[in-house]
C-alpha positions in Angstrom: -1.1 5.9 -0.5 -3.0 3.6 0.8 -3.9 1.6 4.0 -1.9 -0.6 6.1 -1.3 -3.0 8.9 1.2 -2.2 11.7 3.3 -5.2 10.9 7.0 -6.0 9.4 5.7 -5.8 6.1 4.3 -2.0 6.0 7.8 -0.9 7.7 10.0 -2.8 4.5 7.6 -1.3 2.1 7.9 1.8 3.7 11.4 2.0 3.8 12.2 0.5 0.3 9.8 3.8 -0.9 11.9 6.1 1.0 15.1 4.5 -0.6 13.7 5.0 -4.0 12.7 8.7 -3.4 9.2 7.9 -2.9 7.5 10.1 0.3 4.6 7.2 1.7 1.6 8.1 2.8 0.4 5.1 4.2 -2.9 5.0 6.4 -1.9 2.7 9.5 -4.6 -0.3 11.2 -4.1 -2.1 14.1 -7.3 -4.6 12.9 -6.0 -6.1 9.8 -2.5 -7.1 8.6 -0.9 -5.3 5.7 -2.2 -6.9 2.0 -0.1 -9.2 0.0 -0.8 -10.8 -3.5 0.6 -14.0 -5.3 1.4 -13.3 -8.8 1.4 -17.6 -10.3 3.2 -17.6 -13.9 3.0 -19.9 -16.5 4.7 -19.2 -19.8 1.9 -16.9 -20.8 -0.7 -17.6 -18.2 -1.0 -15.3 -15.1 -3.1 -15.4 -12.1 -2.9 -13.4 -9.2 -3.8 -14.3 -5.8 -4.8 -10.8 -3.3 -5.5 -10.7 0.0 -6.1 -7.1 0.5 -6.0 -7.3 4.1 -5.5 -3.4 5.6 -6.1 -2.1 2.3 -10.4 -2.7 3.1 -9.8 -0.5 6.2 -8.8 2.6 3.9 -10.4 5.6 5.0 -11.8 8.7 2.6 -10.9 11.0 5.2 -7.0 9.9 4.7 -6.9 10.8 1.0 -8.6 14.1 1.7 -5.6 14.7 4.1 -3.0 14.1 1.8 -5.5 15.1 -1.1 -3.0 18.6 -1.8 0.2 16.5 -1.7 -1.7 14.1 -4.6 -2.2 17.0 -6.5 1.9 18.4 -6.5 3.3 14.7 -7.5 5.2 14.7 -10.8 3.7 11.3 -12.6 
C-alpha cells in the first residue's frame, strides 16, 4: 500500500508484486513521479538516499478503503 506515480516504475513494481503473490494496492498520482531511494554501501557504512516522490501524495481516505483487506493479510 501506498502511493504512486503513473509512470514505468509503479507498473514493474506492480507486476513483480503480482508475480510474488502479493495483491498491490497502490494509490495512483498523476502530480508526482513514483519514489525511489539510493541505498550507498561501504563495508559497514550505509546511507540511504529517498526521494519519496508520490509517496507525499498518499491519501487517508485510500487506507480506509483497503482498511478491511489490511486487516485479513497473513504477516
Amino acid at each position: 500500500m501506498g502511493c504512486v506515480g503513473n509512470d514505468d516504475i509503479s507498473k514493474k513494481l506492480e507486476e513483480l508484486l503480482i508475480k510474488s503473490y502479493v495483491k498491490p494496492m497502490y494509490q495512483y498520482t498523476n502530480d508526482s513521479h513514483t519514489g525511489e531511494c539510493l541505498a550507498l554501501i561501504n563495508e559497514h557504512d550505509r546511507s540511504l538516499i529517498a526521494d519519496l516522490g508520490a509517496c507525499s501524495h498518499f491519501k487517508l481516505d485510500h487506507y480506509k478503503q483497503h482498511e478491511n483487506n489490511l486487516n485479513d493479510c497473513n504477516i
